[in-house]
C-alpha positions as CSV (number, residue, x, y, z in Angstrom):
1,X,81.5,111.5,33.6
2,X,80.7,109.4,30.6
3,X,80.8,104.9,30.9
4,X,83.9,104.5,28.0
5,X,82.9,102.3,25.2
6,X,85.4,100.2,26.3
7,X,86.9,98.1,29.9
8,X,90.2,97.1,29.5
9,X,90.9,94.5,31.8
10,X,94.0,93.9,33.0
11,X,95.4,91.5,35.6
12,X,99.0,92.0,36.6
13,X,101.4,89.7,38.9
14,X,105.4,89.6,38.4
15,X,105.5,91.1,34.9
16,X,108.0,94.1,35.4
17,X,109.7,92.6,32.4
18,X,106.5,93.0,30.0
19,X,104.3,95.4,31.4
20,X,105.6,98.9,30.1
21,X,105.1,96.8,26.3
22,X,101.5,95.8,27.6
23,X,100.3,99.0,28.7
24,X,102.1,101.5,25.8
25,X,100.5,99.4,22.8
26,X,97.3,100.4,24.6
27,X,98.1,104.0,24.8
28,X,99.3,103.9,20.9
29,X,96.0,102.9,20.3
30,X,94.1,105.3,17.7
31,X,90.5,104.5,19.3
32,X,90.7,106.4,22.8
33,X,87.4,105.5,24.0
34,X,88.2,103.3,27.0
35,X,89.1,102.7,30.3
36,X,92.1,100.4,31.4
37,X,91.5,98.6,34.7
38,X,94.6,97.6,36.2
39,X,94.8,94.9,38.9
40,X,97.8,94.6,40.5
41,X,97.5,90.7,42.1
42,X,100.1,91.3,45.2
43,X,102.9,91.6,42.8
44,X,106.2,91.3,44.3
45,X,107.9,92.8,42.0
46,X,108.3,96.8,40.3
47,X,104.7,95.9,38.4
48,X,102.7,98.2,40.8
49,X,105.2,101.1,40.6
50,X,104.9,101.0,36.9
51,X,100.6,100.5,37.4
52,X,101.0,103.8,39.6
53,X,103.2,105.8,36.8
54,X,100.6,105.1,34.1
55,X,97.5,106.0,36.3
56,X,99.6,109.5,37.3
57,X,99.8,110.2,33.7
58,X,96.6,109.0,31.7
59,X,93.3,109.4,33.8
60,X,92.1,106.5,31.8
61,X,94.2,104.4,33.8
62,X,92.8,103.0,37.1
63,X,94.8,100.7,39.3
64,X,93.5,98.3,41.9
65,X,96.0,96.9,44.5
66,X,95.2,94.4,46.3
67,X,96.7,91.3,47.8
68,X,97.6,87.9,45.8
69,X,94.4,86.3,45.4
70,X,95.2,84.4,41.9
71,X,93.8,85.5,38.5
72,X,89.9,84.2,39.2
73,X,89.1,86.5,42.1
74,X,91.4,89.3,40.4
75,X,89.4,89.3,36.6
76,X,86.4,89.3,39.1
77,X,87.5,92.6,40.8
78,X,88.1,93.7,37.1
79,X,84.7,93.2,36.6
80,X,83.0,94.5,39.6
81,X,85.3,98.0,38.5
82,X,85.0,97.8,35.0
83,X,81.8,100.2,33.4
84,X,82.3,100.0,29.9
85,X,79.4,99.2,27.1
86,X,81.9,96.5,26.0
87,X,85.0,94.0,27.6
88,X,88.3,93.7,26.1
89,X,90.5,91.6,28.5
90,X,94.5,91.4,28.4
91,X,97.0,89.7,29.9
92,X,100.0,92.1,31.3
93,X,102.5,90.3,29.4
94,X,100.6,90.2,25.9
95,X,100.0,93.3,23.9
96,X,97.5,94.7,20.9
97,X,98.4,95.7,17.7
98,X,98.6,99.1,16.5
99,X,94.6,99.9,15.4
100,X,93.6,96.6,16.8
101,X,91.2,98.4,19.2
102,X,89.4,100.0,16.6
103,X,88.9,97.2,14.6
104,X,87.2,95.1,17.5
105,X,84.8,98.1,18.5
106,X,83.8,98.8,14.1
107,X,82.8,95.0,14.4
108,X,80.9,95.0,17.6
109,X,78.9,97.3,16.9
110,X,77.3,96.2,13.7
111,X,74.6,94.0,16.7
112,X,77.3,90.9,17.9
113,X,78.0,89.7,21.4
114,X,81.3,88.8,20.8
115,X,83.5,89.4,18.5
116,X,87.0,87.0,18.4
117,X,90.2,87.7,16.4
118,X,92.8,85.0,15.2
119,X,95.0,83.8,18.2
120,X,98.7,85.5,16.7
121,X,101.1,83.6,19.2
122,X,105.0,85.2,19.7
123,X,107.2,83.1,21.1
124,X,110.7,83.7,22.9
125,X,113.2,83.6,19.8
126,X,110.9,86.6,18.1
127,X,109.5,83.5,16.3
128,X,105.5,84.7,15.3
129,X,102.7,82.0,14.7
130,X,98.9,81.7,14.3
131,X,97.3,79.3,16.7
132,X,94.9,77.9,14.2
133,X,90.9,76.8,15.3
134,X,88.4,74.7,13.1
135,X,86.1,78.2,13.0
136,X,88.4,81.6,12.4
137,X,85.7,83.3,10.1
138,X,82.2,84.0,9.4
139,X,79.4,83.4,12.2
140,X,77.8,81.4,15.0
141,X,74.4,82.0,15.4
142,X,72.2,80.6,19.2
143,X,73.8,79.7,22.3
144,X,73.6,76.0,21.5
145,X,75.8,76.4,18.0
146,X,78.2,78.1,20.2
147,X,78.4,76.0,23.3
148,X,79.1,72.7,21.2
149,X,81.7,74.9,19.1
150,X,83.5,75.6,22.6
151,X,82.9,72.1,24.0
152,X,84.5,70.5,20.8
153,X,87.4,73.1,20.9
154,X,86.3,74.2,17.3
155,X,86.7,77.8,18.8
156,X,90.0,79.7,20.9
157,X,89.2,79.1,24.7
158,X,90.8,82.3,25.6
159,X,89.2,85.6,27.3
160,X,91.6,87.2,25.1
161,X,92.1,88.4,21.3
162,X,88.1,88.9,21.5
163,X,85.6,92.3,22.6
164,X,82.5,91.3,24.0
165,X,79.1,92.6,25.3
166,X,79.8,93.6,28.6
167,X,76.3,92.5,29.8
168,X,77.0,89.2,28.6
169,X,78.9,89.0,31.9
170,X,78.1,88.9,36.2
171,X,79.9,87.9,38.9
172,X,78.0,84.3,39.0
173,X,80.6,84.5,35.5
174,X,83.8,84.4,37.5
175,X,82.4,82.7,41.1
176,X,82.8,78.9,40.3
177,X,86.7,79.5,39.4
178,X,86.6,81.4,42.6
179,X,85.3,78.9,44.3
180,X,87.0,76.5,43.2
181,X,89.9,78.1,43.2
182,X,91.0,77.3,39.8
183,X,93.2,79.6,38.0
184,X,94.2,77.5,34.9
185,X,91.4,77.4,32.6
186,X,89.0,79.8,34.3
187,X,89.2,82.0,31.2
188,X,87.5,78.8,28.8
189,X,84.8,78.4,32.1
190,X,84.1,82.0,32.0
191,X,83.5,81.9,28.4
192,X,81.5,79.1,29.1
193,X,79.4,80.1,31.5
194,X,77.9,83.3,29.5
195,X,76.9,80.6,26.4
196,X,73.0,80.7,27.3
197,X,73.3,85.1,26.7
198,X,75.6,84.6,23.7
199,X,73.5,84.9,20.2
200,X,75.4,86.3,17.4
201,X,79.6,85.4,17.2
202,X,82.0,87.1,14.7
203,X,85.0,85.4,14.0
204,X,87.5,87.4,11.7
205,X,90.5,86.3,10.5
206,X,92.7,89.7,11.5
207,X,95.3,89.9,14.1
208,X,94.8,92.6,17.0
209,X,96.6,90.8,19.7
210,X,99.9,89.7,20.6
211,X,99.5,86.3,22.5
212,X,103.5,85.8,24.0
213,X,104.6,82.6,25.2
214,X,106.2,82.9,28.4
215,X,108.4,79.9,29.0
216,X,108.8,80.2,32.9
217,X,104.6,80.9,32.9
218,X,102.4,78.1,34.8
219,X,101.1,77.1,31.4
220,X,104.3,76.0,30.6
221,X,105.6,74.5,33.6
222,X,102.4,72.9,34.7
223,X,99.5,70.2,34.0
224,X,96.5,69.3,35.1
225,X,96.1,66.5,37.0
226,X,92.8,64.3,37.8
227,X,92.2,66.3,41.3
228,X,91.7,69.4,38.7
229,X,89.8,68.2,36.5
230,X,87.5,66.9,39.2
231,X,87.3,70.2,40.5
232,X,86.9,72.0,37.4
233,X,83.6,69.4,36.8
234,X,82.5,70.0,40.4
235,X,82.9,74.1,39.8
236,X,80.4,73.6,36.5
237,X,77.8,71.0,37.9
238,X,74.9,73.5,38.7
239,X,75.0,75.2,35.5
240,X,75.9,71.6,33.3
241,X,72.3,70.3,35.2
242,X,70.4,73.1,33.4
243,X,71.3,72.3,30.0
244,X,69.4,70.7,27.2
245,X,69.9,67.1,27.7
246,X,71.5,66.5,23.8
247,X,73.9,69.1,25.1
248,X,74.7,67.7,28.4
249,X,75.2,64.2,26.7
250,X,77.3,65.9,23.6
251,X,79.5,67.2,26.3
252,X,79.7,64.0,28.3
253,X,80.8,61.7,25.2
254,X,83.4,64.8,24.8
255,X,85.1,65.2,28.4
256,X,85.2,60.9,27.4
257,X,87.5,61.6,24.8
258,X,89.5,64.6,26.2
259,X,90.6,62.9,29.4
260,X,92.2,59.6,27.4
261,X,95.4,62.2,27.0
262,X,96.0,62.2,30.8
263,X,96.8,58.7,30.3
264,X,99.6,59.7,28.1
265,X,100.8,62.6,30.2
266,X,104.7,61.7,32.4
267,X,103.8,63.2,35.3
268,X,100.2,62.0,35.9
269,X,99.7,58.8,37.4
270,X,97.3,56.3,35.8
271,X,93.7,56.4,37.5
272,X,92.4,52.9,37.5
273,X,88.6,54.7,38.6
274,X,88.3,56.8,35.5
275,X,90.2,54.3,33.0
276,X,87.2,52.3,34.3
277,X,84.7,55.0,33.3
278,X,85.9,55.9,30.0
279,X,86.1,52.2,28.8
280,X,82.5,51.9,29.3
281,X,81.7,54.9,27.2
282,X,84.5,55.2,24.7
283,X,82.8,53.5,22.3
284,X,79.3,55.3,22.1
285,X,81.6,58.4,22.4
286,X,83.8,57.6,19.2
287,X,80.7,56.5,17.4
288,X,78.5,59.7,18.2
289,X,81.6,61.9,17.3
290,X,82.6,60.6,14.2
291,X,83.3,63.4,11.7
292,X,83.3,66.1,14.6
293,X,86.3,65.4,16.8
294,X,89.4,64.0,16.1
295,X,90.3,61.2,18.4
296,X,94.0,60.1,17.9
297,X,94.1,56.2,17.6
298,X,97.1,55.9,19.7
299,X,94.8,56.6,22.6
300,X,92.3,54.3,22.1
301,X,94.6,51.5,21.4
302,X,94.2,48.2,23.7
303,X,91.7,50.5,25.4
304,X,89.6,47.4,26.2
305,X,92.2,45.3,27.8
306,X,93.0,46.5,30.9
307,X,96.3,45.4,32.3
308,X,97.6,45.7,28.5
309,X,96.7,49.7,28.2
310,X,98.1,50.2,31.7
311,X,101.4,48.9,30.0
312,X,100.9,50.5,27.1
313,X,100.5,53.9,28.5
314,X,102.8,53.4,31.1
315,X,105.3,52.4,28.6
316,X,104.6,55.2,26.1
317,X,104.9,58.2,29.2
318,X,108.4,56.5,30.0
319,X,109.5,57.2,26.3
320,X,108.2,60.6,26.0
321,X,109.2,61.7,29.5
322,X,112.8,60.4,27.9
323,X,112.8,61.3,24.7
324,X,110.7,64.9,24.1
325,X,111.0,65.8,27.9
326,X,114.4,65.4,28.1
327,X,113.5,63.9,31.5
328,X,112.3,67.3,32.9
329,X,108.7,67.0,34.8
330,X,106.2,69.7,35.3
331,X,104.0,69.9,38.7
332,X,100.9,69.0,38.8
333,X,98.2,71.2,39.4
334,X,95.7,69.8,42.2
């Protein structure tokens, strides 16, 4: 039997609701050249009866049960499985666009690793958006151009609304969110990790994928604490200790700037050990980033007086947590 052009990946856990839209847009599709790996996570719900149905009619279809292991080690068993010339991952409760398929494999093939599509975002009242990114057309050329583009968040961090090489990927891809056992995020580390293979990027400005916003998903009902963040910079240290050293430090001034927000954040406590860090480098970070990431002078204010920002922010959560949370919290992620 022929590899397809194409492995669909698809990881499925309690989407009963969603799954039968998932799974028929990539039926209706008019380029037929693919295989659709289905992963059923342990779901607890009808999801696996409805993996079954479409495997029973469309040998295209193959479906992996297997118990709840979380999305890392489950897009990992997608990989092992998958053995298409090219990678198209989905999430069960998104769905592509009528010829959407078609238009990622006409692009790919013209010699480009990867090839991303504008992030079209549907949310719960039928309301339809684009999730807008400093680069959503023409070209990245090098790993280098594209790792800073990904470390400055000038680029989607998703695995979806892209096709890529499938080469580009192996299981040391996947193993540090295994390992780590972090599930939030581990597409953006995934598409990290594969930077160094990555040499030619396409970026066009065409919707193919349905991104749906799922109110009751852990995106929504979840943040990030500290404890993750620590873990996610643990799970990334052997191949962060490779890179060029301009890179490593671009990246450093970066994570400086990204982790004043958690200050701001209700639910997460304030962490006198990294407020102590980032004072000491905010300043060379601001400095070195000037003109390439925004950094919102709300955080920064009174960041040199300590007991002052500790206020400050602590006053500032209290208000939001009020007024735009409505006094609802979200658990933190560990």
């Amino acid at each position: 039997m022929n590899e397809p052009s194409i492995s669909i990946i698809v990881p499925v856990y309690k989407v009963e609701a969603y799954l039968r839209r998932c799974l028929d847009s990539i039926l209706s599709q008019d380029f037929t050249d693919y295989e659709v790996i289905l992963l059923n996570d342990g779901s607890p719900d009808n999801s696996p009866v409805i993996c079954d149905e479409y495997a029973s009619i469309d040998s295209r279809f193959k479906v992996i049960h297997k118990p709840n292991e979380g999305v890392a080690k489950t897009r990992l068993r997608g990989y092992d499985e998958a053995s298409g010339k090219y990678f198209v991952f989905v999430d069960s409760d998104d769905y592509l666009l009528p010829g959407g398929l078609k238009v990622l494999f006409n692009e790919i093939e013209k010699g480009y690793d990867i090839v991303r599509t504008c992030v079209y975002r549907q949310g719960v009242n039928g309301n339809n958006w684009i999730e807008h990114y400093p680069i959503e057309s023409g070209t990245i050329i090098g790993s280098e151009e594209y790792l800073q583009a990904m470390i400055v968040d000038n680029i989607a961090p998703y695995l979806h609304c892209a096709i890529y090489r499938a080469n580009l990927f192996c299981r040391e891809t996947f193993m540090p969110s295994v390992e780590y056992n972090i599930n939030v995020g581990e597409d953006w580390i995934a598409s990290y990790l594969i930077a160094d293979k990555v040499k030619k990027v396409l970026f066009i400005n065409i919707p193919v994928y349905v991104y749906c916003v799922n109110t009751s998903g852990i995106m929504k009902t979840s943040i990030r604490g500290w404890e993750y963040q620590e873990r996610t910079k643990r799970a990334l240290l052997p191949y962060n200790s490779q890179l060029p050293e301009s890179i490593r430090l671009f990246g450093q001034r970066v994570s400086c700037i990204n982790k004043l927000r958690y200050f701001f954040i209700p639910e997460i406590s304030f962490n006198w050990k990294e407020y102590r860090l980032i004072e000491k480098q905010v300043d060379d970070s601001i400095h070195n980033l000037k003109g390439i990431k925004y950094i919102a002078p709300s955080y920064v204010r009174f960041i040199h007086l300590p007991f002052i920002y500790f206020l400050y922010t602590r006053v500032y959560c209290l208000l939001f947590w009020i007024i735009r949370r409505k006094c609802s919290s979200r658990k933190i992620l560990k």
